[in-house]
C-alpha positions in Angstrom: -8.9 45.3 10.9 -5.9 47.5 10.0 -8.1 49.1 6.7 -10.3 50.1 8.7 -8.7 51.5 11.5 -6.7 53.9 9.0 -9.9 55.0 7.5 -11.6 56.1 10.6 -8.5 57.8 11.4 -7.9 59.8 7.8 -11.9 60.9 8.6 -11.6 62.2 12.0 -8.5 63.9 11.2 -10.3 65.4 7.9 -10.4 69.0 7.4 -13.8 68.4 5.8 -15.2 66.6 9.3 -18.1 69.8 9.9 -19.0 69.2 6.3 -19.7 65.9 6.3 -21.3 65.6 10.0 -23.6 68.6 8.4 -24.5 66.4 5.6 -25.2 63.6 7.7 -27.3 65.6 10.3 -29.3 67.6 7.3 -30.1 63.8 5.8 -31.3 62.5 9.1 -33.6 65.7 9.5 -35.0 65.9 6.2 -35.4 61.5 6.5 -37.2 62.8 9.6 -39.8 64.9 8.4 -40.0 63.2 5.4 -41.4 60.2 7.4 -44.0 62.6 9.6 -45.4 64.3 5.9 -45.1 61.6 3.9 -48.7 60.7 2.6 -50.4 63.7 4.2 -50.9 65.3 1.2 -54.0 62.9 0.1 -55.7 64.0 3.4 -57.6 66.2 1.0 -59.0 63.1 -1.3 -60.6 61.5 1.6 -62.6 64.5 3.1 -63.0 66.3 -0.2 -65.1 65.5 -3.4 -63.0 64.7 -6.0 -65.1 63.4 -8.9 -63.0 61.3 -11.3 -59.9 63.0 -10.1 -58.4 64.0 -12.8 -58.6 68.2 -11.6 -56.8 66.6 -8.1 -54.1 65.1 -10.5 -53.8 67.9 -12.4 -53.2 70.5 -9.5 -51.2 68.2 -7.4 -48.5 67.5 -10.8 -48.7 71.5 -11.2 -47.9 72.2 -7.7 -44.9 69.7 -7.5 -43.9 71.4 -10.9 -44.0 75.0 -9.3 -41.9 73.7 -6.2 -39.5 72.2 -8.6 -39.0 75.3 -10.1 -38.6 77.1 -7.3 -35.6 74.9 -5.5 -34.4 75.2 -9.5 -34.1 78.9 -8.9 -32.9 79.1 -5.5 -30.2 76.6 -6.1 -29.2 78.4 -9.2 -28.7 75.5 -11.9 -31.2 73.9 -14.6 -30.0 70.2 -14.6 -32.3 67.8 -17.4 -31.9 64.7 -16.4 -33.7 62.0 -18.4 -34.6 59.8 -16.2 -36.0 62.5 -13.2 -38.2 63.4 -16.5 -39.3 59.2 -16.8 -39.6 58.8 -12.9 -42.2 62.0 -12.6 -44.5 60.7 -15.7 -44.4 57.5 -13.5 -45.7 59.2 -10.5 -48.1 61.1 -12.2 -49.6 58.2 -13.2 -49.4 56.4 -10.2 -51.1 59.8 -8.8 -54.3 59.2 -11.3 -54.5 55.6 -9.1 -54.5 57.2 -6.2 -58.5 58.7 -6.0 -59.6 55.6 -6.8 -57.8 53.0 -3.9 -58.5 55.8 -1.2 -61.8 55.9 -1.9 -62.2 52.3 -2.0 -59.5 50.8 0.8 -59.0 54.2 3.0 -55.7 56.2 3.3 -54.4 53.9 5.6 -54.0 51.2 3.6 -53.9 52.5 0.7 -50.3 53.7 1.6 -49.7 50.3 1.6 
């Protein structure tokens, strides 16, 4: 119990207390929204006709490129990382799966 106690006490008494209850409030907002958008942007496969969607996949992977580049230039660094460059060629092929299951199951459950 005494650990504990001590570390609770070194945080509140931390100059860096407003930076870290900032963090903490900007990750519960963006959790927030994050969980009221997530999976609205296949709205448009369901009420539009998207053929064999490959066009879909290929405008949805260049719009999450342009965002990309766009929080790359407002935060003001280029950082490669390897596997952020394995993790997106997974999701873009998870996105080619996508036209298919919400055509067939629904966007309900196809979130699922």
């Amino acid at each position: 119990q005494r650990p504990t106690f001590v570390f609770v006490v070194c945080i509140c008494a931390s100059p860096y207390l407003p930076h870290i209850m900032l963090t903490i409030l900007l990750g519960y907002i963006g959790a927030i929204v994050a969980s009221i958008f997530f999976g609205s942007n296949y709205v448009p496969v369901k009420k539009y006709p998207t053929g064999d969607g490959m066009a879909f996949v290929y405008v949805f992977s260049n719009g999450v490129m342009v965002v990309g580049l766009i929080a790359m230039f407002i935060n003001g660094e280029a950082i490669f990382v390897p596997t952020g460059l394995l993790g997106g060629s997974l999701w873009a092929l998870g996105n080619l799966a996508v036209i298919p299951i919400v055509k067939t199951l629904g966007l309900g459950l196809g979130q699922l």
